[in-house]
C-alpha positions as CSV (number, residue, x, y, z in Angstrom):
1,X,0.0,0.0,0.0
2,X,0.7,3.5,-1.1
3,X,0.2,6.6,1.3
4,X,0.2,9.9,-1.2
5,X,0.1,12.9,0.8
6,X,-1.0,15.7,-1.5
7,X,-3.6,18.7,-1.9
8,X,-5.3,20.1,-5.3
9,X,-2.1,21.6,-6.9
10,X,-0.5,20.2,-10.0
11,X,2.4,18.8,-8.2
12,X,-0.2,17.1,-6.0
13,X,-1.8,15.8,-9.3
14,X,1.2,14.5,-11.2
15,X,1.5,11.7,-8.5
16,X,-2.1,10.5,-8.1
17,X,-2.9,10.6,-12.4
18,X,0.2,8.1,-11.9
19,X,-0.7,6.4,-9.3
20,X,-4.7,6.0,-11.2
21,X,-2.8,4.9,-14.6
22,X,-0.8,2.6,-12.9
23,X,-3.8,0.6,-11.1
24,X,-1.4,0.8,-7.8
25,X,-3.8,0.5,-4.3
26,X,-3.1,3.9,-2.4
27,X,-4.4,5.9,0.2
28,X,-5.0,9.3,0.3
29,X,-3.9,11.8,3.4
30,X,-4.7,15.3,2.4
31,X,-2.1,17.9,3.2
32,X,-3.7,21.3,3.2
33,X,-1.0,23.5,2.4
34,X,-3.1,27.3,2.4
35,X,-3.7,26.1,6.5
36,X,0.3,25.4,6.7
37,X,-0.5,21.5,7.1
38,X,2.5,21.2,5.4
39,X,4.8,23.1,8.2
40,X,3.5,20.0,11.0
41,X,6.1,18.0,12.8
42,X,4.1,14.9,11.6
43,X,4.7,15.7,8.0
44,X,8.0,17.3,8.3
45,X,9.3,14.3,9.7
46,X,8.2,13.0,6.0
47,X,9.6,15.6,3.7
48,X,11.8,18.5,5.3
49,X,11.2,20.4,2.6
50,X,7.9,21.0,3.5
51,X,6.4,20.5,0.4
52,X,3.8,18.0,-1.2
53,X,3.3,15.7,-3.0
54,X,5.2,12.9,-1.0
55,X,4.7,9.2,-0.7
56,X,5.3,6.3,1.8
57,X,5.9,2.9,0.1
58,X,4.9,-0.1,2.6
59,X,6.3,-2.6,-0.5
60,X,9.9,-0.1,-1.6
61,X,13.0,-1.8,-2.5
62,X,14.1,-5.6,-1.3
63,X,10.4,-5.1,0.2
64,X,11.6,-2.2,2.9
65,X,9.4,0.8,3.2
66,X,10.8,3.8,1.5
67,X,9.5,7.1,1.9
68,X,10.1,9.5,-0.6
69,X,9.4,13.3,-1.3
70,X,10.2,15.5,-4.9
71,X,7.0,15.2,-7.7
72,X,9.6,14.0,-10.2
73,X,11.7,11.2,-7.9
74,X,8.0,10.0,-7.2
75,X,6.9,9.5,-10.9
76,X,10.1,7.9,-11.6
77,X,9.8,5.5,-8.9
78,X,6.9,4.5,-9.6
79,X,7.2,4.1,-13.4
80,X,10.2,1.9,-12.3
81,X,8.1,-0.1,-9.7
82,X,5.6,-1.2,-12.2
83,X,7.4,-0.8,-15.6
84,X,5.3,1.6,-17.0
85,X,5.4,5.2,-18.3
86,X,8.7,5.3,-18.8
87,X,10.4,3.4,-22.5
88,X,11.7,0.5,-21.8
89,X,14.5,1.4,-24.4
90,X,17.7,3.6,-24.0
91,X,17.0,6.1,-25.8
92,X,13.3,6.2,-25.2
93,X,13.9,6.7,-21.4
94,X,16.2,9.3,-21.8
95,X,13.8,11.1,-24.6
96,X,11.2,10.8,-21.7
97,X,13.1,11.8,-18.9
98,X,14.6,15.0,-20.5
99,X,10.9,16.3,-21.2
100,X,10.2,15.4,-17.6
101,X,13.1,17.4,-16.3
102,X,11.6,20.4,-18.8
103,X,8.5,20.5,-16.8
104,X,10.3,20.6,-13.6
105,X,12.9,23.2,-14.5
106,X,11.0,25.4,-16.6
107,X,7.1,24.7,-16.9
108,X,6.1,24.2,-13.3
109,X,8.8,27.0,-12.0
110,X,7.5,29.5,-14.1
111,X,3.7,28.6,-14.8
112,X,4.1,28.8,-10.7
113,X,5.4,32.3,-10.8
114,X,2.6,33.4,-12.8
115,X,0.0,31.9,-10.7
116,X,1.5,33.9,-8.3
117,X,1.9,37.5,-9.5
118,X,-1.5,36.8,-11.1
119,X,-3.6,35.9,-8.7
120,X,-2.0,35.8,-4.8
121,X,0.1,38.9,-5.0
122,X,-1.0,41.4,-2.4
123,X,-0.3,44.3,-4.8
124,X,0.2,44.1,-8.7
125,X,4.1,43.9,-10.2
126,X,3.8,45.0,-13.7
127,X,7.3,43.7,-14.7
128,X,7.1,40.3,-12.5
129,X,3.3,40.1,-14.6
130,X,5.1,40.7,-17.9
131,X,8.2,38.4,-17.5
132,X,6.5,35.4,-16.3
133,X,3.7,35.8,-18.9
134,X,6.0,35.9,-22.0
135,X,7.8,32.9,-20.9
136,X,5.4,31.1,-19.8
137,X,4.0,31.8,-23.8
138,X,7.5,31.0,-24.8
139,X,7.4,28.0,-23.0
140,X,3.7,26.8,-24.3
141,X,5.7,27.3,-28.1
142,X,8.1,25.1,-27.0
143,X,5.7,22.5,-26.2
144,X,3.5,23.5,-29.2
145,X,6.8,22.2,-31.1
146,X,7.7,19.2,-29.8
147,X,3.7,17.9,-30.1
148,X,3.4,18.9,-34.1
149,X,6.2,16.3,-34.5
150,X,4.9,13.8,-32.0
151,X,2.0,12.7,-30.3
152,X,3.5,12.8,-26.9
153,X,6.4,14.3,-25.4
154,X,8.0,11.4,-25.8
155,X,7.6,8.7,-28.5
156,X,4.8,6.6,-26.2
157,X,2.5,8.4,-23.6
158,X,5.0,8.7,-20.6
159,X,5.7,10.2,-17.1
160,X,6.7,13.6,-18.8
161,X,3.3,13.7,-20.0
162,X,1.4,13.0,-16.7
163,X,4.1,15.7,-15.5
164,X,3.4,18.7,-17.3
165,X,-0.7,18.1,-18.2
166,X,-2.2,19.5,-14.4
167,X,0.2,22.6,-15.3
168,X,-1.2,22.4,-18.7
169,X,-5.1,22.3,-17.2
170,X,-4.9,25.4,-15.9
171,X,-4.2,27.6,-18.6
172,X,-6.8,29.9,-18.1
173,X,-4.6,30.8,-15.1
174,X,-2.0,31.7,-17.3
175,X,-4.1,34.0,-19.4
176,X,-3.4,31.4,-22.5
177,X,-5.9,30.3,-24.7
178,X,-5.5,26.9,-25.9
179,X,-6.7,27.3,-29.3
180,X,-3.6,29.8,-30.0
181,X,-1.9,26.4,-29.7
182,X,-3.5,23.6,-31.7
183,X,-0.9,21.0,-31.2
184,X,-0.9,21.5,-27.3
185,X,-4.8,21.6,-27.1
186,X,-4.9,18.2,-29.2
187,X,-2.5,16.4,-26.7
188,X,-4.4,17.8,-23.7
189,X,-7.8,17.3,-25.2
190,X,-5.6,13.6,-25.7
191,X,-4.9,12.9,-22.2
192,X,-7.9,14.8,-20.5
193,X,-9.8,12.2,-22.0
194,X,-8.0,9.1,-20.1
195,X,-10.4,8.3,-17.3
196,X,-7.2,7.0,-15.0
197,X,-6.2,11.1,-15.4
198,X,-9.8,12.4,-14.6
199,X,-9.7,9.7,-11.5
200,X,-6.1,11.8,-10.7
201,X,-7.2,15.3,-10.9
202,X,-10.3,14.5,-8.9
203,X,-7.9,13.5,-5.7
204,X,-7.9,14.5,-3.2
205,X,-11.7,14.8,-3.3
Protein backbone atom coordinates (compact mmCIF):
# COMPACT_ATOMS: atom_id res chain seq x y z
CA UNK A 1 0.00 0.00 0.00
CA UNK A 2 0.71 3.48 -1.10
CA UNK A 3 0.20 6.61 1.31
CA UNK A 4 0.24 9.94 -1.16
CA UNK A 5 0.11 12.94 0.81
CA UNK A 6 -1.03 15.71 -1.48
CA UNK A 7 -3.63 18.73 -1.88
CA UNK A 8 -5.26 20.07 -5.28
CA UNK A 9 -2.06 21.63 -6.86
CA UNK A 10 -0.46 20.18 -9.95
CA UNK A 11 2.43 18.79 -8.18
CA UNK A 12 -0.22 17.10 -6.01
CA UNK A 13 -1.83 15.81 -9.27
CA UNK A 14 1.16 14.51 -11.20
CA UNK A 15 1.54 11.70 -8.48
CA UNK A 16 -2.08 10.52 -8.12
CA UNK A 17 -2.93 10.57 -12.35
CA UNK A 18 0.24 8.06 -11.91
CA UNK A 19 -0.71 6.45 -9.30
CA UNK A 20 -4.69 6.01 -11.17
CA UNK A 21 -2.76 4.92 -14.61
CA UNK A 22 -0.76 2.60 -12.93
CA UNK A 23 -3.84 0.63 -11.08
CA UNK A 24 -1.37 0.78 -7.83
CA UNK A 25 -3.84 0.53 -4.33
CA UNK A 26 -3.12 3.93 -2.40
CA UNK A 27 -4.41 5.91 0.22
CA UNK A 28 -4.95 9.34 0.28
CA UNK A 29 -3.93 11.83 3.36
CA UNK A 30 -4.67 15.27 2.42
CA UNK A 31 -2.13 17.86 3.25
CA UNK A 32 -3.74 21.34 3.23
CA UNK A 33 -1.03 23.51 2.36
CA UNK A 34 -3.11 27.29 2.36
CA UNK A 35 -3.70 26.07 6.53
CA UNK A 36 0.28 25.39 6.66
CA UNK A 37 -0.53 21.54 7.11
CA UNK A 38 2.47 21.22 5.43
CA UNK A 39 4.84 23.13 8.18
CA UNK A 40 3.52 20.04 11.01
CA UNK A 41 6.12 18.00 12.82
CA UNK A 42 4.14 14.93 11.60
CA UNK A 43 4.67 15.71 7.98
CA UNK A 44 8.02 17.30 8.28
CA UNK A 45 9.34 14.26 9.66
CA UNK A 46 8.24 13.02 6.05
CA UNK A 47 9.65 15.61 3.66
CA UNK A 48 11.82 18.50 5.25
CA UNK A 49 11.22 20.42 2.60
CA UNK A 50 7.87 21.01 3.53
CA UNK A 51 6.37 20.49 0.37
CA UNK A 52 3.80 17.96 -1.22
CA UNK A 53 3.31 15.72 -2.96
CA UNK A 54 5.21 12.88 -0.96
CA UNK A 55 4.73 9.22 -0.72
CA UNK A 56 5.29 6.32 1.76
CA UNK A 57 5.90 2.89 0.11
CA UNK A 58 4.94 -0.05 2.59
CA UNK A 59 6.27 -2.62 -0.47
CA UNK A 60 9.88 -0.14 -1.55
CA UNK A 61 13.03 -1.78 -2.50
CA UNK A 62 14.09 -5.56 -1.34
CA UNK A 63 10.42 -5.14 0.18
CA UNK A 64 11.62 -2.17 2.95
CA UNK A 65 9.43 0.82 3.18
CA UNK A 66 10.80 3.83 1.45
CA UNK A 67 9.46 7.08 1.93
CA UNK A 68 10.05 9.55 -0.64
CA UNK A 69 9.45 13.28 -1.35
CA UNK A 70 10.20 15.54 -4.87
CA UNK A 71 7.01 15.23 -7.69
CA UNK A 72 9.61 13.96 -10.15
CA UNK A 73 11.73 11.24 -7.89
CA UNK A 74 7.99 10.03 -7.24
CA UNK A 75 6.92 9.49 -10.90
CA UNK A 76 10.14 7.91 -11.61
CA UNK A 77 9.83 5.52 -8.88
CA UNK A 78 6.95 4.50 -9.56
CA UNK A 79 7.15 4.08 -13.45
CA UNK A 80 10.19 1.92 -12.31
CA UNK A 81 8.14 -0.05 -9.74
CA UNK A 82 5.55 -1.22 -12.24
CA UNK A 83 7.37 -0.82 -15.62
CA UNK A 84 5.27 1.65 -17.00
CA UNK A 85 5.42 5.19 -18.34
CA UNK A 86 8.67 5.25 -18.77
CA UNK A 87 10.41 3.35 -22.45
CA UNK A 88 11.74 0.48 -21.81
CA UNK A 89 14.50 1.45 -24.40
CA UNK A 90 17.69 3.63 -24.04
CA UNK A 91 17.02 6.15 -25.81
CA UNK A 92 13.31 6.17 -25.19
CA UNK A 93 13.88 6.75 -21.44
CA UNK A 94 16.22 9.32 -21.76
CA UNK A 95 13.85 11.09 -24.57
CA UNK A 96 11.21 10.79 -21.73
CA UNK A 97 13.14 11.84 -18.88
CA UNK A 98 14.57 14.98 -20.54
CA UNK A 99 10.89 16.32 -21.16
CA UNK A 100 10.15 15.40 -17.59
CA UNK A 101 13.13 17.39 -16.33
CA UNK A 102 11.62 20.43 -18.81
CA UNK A 103 8.50 20.48 -16.76
CA UNK A 104 10.25 20.60 -13.57
CA UNK A 105 12.90 23.19 -14.52
CA UNK A 106 10.97 25.36 -16.56
CA UNK A 107 7.11 24.66 -16.87
CA UNK A 108 6.11 24.23 -13.26
CA UNK A 109 8.83 27.01 -12.04
CA UNK A 110 7.52 29.47 -14.11
CA UNK A 111 3.68 28.60 -14.83
CA UNK A 112 4.13 28.82 -10.75
CA UNK A 113 5.37 32.25 -10.82
CA UNK A 114 2.62 33.38 -12.80
CA UNK A 115 -0.04 31.95 -10.73
CA UNK A 116 1.55 33.90 -8.32
CA UNK A 117 1.88 37.47 -9.47
CA UNK A 118 -1.46 36.82 -11.05
CA UNK A 119 -3.61 35.86 -8.65
CA UNK A 120 -2.04 35.80 -4.83
CA UNK A 121 0.06 38.87 -5.05
CA UNK A 122 -1.00 41.42 -2.44
CA UNK A 123 -0.30 44.25 -4.85
CA UNK A 124 0.20 44.15 -8.71
CA UNK A 125 4.12 43.87 -10.22
CA UNK A 126 3.84 44.95 -13.72
CA UNK A 127 7.29 43.69 -14.74
CA UNK A 128 7.09 40.31 -12.55
CA UNK A 129 3.28 40.05 -14.64
CA UNK A 130 5.08 40.70 -17.95
CA UNK A 131 8.18 38.41 -17.50
CA UNK A 132 6.55 35.39 -16.29
CA UNK A 133 3.74 35.83 -18.88
CA UNK A 134 6.00 35.93 -22.00
CA UNK A 135 7.81 32.91 -20.89
CA UNK A 136 5.37 31.12 -19.82
CA UNK A 137 3.98 31.77 -23.79
CA UNK A 138 7.48 31.01 -24.84
CA UNK A 139 7.39 27.98 -23.00
CA UNK A 140 3.70 26.80 -24.32
CA UNK A 141 5.69 27.33 -28.06
CA UNK A 142 8.12 25.12 -26.99
CA UNK A 143 5.66 22.52 -26.17
CA UNK A 144 3.47 23.49 -29.24
CA UNK A 145 6.79 22.18 -31.12
CA UNK A 146 7.69 19.24 -29.77
CA UNK A 147 3.74 17.87 -30.06
CA UNK A 148 3.42 18.88 -34.06
CA UNK A 149 6.21 16.33 -34.48
CA UNK A 150 4.91 13.79 -31.99
CA UNK A 151 2.04 12.73 -30.29
CA UNK A 152 3.53 12.85 -26.89
CA UNK A 153 6.37 14.34 -25.43
CA UNK A 154 8.04 11.36 -25.81
CA UNK A 155 7.64 8.73 -28.50
CA UNK A 156 4.80 6.63 -26.17
CA UNK A 157 2.46 8.44 -23.57
CA UNK A 158 5.00 8.74 -20.60
CA UNK A 159 5.68 10.23 -17.08
CA UNK A 160 6.66 13.59 -18.81
CA UNK A 161 3.27 13.68 -20.05
CA UNK A 162 1.41 12.98 -16.68
CA UNK A 163 4.13 15.73 -15.49
CA UNK A 164 3.39 18.66 -17.32
CA UNK A 165 -0.73 18.08 -18.18
CA UNK A 166 -2.21 19.51 -14.39
CA UNK A 167 0.17 22.59 -15.30
CA UNK A 168 -1.20 22.36 -18.69
CA UNK A 169 -5.11 22.27 -17.17
CA UNK A 170 -4.93 25.37 -15.90
CA UNK A 171 -4.20 27.58 -18.56
CA UNK A 172 -6.76 29.87 -18.15
CA UNK A 173 -4.57 30.78 -15.07
CA UNK A 174 -2.03 31.70 -17.29
CA UNK A 175 -4.12 33.97 -19.38
CA UNK A 176 -3.40 31.45 -22.51
CA UNK A 177 -5.93 30.31 -24.72
CA UNK A 178 -5.46 26.86 -25.88
CA UNK A 179 -6.69 27.35 -29.27
CA UNK A 180 -3.57 29.78 -30.02
CA UNK A 181 -1.86 26.41 -29.74
CA UNK A 182 -3.46 23.61 -31.66
CA UNK A 183 -0.89 20.96 -31.24
CA UNK A 184 -0.90 21.50 -27.27
CA UNK A 185 -4.76 21.64 -27.10
CA UNK A 186 -4.90 18.16 -29.17
CA UNK A 187 -2.48 16.44 -26.75
CA UNK A 188 -4.35 17.85 -23.71
CA UNK A 189 -7.81 17.30 -25.23
CA UNK A 190 -5.64 13.57 -25.72
CA UNK A 191 -4.92 12.88 -22.22
CA UNK A 192 -7.90 14.80 -20.50
CA UNK A 193 -9.83 12.18 -22.04
CA UNK A 194 -8.01 9.11 -20.06
CA UNK A 195 -10.36 8.32 -17.29
CA UNK A 196 -7.21 7.01 -15.02
CA UNK A 197 -6.25 11.07 -15.44
CA UNK A 198 -9.82 12.43 -14.61
CA UNK A 199 -9.65 9.71 -11.49
CA UNK A 200 -6.07 11.79 -10.72
CA UNK A 201 -7.16 15.26 -10.87
CA UNK A 202 -10.26 14.52 -8.85
CA UNK A 203 -7.85 13.50 -5.70
CA UNK A 204 -7.88 14.54 -3.19
CA UNK A 205 -11.73 14.81 -3.32
Amino acid sequence: MIDLYTWTTPNGRKVSILLEECGLPYRVHAVNIGKGEQFADAFVAINPNSKIPAIMDSDGPDGAPLTLFESGAILVYLAGKTGRFLPQTTRGRYEALQWLMFQMGGVGPIFGQVHHFLRSAKEPVPYAIERYKRETRRLYGVLERRLGEAAFLAAEYSIADIATFPWVARYEWHQVALADFPNVKRWFDTIAARPAVARGMAVPG
